[in-house]
C-alpha positions in Angstrom: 301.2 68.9 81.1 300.3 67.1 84.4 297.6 69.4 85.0 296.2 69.0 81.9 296.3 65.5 82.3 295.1 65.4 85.7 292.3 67.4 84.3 291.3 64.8 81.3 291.6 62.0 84.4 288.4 63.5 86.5 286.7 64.9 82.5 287.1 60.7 82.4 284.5 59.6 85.1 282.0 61.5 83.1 282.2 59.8 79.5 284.8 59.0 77.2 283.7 60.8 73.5 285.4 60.0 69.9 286.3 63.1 69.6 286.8 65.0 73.2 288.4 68.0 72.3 288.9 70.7 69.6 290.7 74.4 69.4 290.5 77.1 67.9 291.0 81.1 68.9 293.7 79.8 71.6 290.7 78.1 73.5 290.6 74.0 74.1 286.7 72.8 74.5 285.9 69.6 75.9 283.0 68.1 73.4 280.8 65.5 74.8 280.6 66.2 78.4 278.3 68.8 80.0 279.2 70.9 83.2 276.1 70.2 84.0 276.7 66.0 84.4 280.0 67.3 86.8 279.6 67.3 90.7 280.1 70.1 92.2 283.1 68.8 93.5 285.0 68.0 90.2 283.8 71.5 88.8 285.9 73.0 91.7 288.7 70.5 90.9 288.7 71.6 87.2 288.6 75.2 87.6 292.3 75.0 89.6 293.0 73.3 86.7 292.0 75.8 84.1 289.1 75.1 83.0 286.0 76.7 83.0 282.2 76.8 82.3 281.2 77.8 78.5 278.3 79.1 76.9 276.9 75.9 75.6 277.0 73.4 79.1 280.6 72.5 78.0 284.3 73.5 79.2 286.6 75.7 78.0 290.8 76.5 78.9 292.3 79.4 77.8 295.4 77.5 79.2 296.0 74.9 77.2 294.6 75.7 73.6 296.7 76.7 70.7 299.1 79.5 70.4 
């Protein structure tokens, strides 16, 4: 949980959406934040913690979605 957390905490710095996540398929997205908005630095940051670039300028975890 603290990485997911951890995670959410740099996700912050880049807008705070309604509605910031959703799963489904045993995959958490991040809605309302592009990759493209995150510094190269934080996209680093975020991949140690799971997540990952998806198809639509978003982020995706395989690690902390449903099961």
């Amino acid at each position: 949980m603290e990485n997911l957390i951890k995670a959410l905490q740099i996700l912050l710095k880049y807008g705070n959406p309604k509605y910031p996540t959703c799963c489904e398929h045993d995959t958490l997205y991040i809605c309302g934040i592009k990759f493209s908005d995150v510094s190269a630095e934080d996209i680093e940051k975020l991949e140690e913690l799971g997540f990952n670039k998806g198809d639509d300028d978003n982020f995706y975890s395989f690690r902390y979605g449903s099961a």
